[in-house]
C-alpha positions as a printed Julia matrix, in Angstrom:
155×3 Matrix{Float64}:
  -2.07   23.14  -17.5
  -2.51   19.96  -15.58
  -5.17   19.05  -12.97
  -3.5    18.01   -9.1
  -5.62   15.44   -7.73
  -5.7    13.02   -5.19
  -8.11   10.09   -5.75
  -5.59    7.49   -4.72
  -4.53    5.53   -1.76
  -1.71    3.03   -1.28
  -1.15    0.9     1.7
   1.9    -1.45    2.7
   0.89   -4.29    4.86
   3.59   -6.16    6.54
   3.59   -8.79    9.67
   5.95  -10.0    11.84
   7.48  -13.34   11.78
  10.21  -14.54   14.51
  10.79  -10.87   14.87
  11.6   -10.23   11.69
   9.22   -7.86    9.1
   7.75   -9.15    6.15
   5.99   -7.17    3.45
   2.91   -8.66    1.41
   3.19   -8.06   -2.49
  -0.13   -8.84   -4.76
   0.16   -9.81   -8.35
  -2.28   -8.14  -10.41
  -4.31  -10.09  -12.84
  -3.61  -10.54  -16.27
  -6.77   -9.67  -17.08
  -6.72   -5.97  -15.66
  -6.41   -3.19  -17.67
  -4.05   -1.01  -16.45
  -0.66   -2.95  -15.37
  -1.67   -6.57  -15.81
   0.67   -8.95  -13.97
   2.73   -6.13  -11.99
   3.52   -7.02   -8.27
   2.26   -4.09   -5.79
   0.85   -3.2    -2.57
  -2.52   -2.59   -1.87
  -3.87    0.24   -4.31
  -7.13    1.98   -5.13
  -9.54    4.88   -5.77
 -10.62    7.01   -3.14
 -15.04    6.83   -3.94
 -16.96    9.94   -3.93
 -17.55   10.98   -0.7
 -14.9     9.03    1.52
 -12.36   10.29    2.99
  -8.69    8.71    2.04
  -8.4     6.5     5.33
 -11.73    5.11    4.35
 -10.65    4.44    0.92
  -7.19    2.58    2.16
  -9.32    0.37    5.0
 -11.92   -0.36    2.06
  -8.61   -1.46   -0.26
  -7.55   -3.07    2.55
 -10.46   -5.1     3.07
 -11.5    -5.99   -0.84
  -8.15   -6.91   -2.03
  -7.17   -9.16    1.54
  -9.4    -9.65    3.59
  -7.28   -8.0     6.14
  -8.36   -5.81    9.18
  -5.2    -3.99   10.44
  -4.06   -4.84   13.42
  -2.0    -1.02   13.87
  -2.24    1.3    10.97
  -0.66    4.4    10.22
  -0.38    7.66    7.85
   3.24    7.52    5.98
   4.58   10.64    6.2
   5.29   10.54    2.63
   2.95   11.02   -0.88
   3.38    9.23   -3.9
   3.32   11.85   -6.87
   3.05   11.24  -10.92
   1.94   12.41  -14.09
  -1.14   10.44  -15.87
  -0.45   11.49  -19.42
  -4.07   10.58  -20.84
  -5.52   12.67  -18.37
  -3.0    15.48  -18.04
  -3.56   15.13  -14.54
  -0.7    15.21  -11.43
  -1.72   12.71   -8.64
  -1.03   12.75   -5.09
  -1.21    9.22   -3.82
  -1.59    9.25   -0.01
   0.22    6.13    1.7
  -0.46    4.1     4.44
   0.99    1.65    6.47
  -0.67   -1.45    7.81
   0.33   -4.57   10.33
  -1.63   -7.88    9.99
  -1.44  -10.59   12.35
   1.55  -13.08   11.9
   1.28  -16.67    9.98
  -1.79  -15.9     7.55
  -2.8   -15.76    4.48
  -4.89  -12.62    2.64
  -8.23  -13.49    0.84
  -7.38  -11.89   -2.67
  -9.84  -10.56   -4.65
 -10.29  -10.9    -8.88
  -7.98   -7.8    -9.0
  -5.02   -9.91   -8.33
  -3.94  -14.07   -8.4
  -1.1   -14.6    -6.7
   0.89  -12.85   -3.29
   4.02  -13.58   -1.26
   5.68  -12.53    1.82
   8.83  -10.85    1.16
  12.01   -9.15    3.0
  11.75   -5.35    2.3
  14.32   -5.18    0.41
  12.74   -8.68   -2.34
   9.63   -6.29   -1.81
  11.33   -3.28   -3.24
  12.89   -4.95   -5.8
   9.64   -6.17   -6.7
   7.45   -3.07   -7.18
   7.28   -1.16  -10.71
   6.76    2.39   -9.17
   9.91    4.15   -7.53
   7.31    5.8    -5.49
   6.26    2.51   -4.22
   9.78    1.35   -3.34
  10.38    4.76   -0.92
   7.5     4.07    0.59
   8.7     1.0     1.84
  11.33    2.22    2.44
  10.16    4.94    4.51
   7.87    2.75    6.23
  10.69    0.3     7.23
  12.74    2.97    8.28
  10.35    4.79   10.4
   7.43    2.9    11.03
   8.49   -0.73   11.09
  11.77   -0.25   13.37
   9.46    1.88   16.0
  11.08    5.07   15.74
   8.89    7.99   17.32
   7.14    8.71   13.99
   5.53    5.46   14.35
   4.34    6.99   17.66
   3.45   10.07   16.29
   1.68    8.76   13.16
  -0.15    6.12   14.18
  -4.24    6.15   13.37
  -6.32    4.76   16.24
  -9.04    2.47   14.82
């Protein structure tokens, strides 16, 4: 029987641009192991002994250089099946704004990001799980329904 973990964090990043929300992609390197060259948002392991929102500001940090400006907890988890480990994952999701009209600082992990319209972004990611979490945090976050109230993390 398979293991249910959750040792992983994603976080969408977006920014604001004459009004209008755009959503930063990375381009892993085609160096890395697992997934060279895919385009994704921010993703990583949660380290022994931190919590999952210190794991996604760590991400955050190492892969962009970004601090959040607002961040929030996505009501939504990414979920699959790692086949070599016969393990389920729970990927927690995040949400992040950065400030307008700059660029991240990307680490070795990746070469190569854009700014994209959330629906280029979707199209964009491998992962289904990826695109509904755009699309849940465009729908619910982004266009400032009350869940973006309600979920928001004070930093």
């Amino acid at each position: 029987m398979p293991d249910i973990v959750c040792k992983i964090i994603e976080v969408s990043l977006f920014s604001f641009v004459n009004k209008e929300p755009l959503y930063l992609m990375l381009r892993r390197s085609k160096s890395e192991k697992l997934y060279p060259d895919a385009w994704q948002i921010v993703t990583g392991t949660i380290e022994h002994g931190e919590t999952a929102l210190q794991a996604s500001l760590r991400e955050i940090k190492e892969e962009t250089g970004y601090t959040p400006v607002k961040f929030w907890i996505v009501p939504y988890m990414n979920t699959f099946y790692s086949v070599p480990q016969d393990t389920v994952h729970h990927t927690v999701i995040f949400a992040g704004q950065v400030p307008p009209n700059t660029n991240p600082v990307l680490s070795a992990e990746h070469y190569q990001f854009g700014w994209f319209t959330v629906e280029k972004a979707k199209q964009m990611c491998v992962w289904p799980g990826q695109r509904k979490a755009i699309d849940i945090i465009h729908e619910y976050i982004v266009r400032g329904t009350p869940t973006a109230e309600l979920s928001e993390i004070t930093l």
